[in-house]
C-alpha positions as CSV (number, residue, x, y, z in Angstrom):
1,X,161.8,48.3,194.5
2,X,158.0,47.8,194.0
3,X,156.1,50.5,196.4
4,X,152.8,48.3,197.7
5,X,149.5,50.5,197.2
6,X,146.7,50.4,199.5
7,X,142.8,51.7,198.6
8,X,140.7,52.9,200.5
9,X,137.3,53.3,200.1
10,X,134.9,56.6,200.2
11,X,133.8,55.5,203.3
12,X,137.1,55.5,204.8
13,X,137.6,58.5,203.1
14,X,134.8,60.4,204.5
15,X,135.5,58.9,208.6
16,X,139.2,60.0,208.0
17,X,138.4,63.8,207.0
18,X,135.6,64.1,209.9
19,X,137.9,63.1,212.5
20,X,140.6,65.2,211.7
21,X,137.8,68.2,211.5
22,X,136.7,66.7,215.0
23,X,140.5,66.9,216.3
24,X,140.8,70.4,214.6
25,X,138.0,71.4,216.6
26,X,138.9,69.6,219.8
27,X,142.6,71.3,219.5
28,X,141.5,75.0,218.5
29,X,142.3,77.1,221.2
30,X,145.6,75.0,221.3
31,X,146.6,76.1,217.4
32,X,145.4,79.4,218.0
33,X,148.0,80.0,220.5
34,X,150.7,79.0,218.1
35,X,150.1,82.7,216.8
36,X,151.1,81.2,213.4
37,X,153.4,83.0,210.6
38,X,152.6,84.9,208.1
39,X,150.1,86.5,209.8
40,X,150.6,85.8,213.7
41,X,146.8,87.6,215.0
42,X,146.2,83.9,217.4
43,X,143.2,82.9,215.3
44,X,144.7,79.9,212.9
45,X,143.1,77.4,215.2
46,X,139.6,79.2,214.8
47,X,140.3,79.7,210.8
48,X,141.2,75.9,210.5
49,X,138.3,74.9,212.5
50,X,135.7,76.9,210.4
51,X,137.2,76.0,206.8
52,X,137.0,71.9,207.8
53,X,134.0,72.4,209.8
54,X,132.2,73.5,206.4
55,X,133.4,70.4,205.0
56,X,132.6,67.9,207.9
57,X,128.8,69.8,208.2
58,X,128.7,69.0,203.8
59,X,129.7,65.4,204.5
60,X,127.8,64.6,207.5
61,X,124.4,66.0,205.3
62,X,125.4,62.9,202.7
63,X,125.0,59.3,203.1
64,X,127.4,56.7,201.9
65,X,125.9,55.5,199.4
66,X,125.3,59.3,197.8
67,X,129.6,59.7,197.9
68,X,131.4,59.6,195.1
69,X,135.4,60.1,195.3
């Protein structure tokens, strides 16, 4: 069986990562309640948010055309 592969381009890339920061953000204090293991202190949501914000702020400073994946 032949698995069919599919590109995408930076572009796509680049939209796909910002809106899952977006939803990160969106959902925070949702996550944080999880109170996640190992280290259940009801801040995941508010660490996950801060580590992809950093990346959506980098890729929103850069145009397309300066991407390169």
């Amino acid at each position: 069986m032949r698995c069919n592969e599919t590109m995408i381009t930076g572009q796509t890339l680049r939209d796909a990562i910002l809106s899952g920061a977006n939803n990160i953000a969106n959902q925070r204090t949702r996550v944080d309640e999880l109170n996640v293991f190992p280290v259940p202190d009801g801040d995941t949501g508010t660490n996950m948010s801060m580590t992809i914000g950093a990346a959506r702020a980098e890729l929103e400073a850069k145009n397309e055309h300066t991407l390169k994946f």
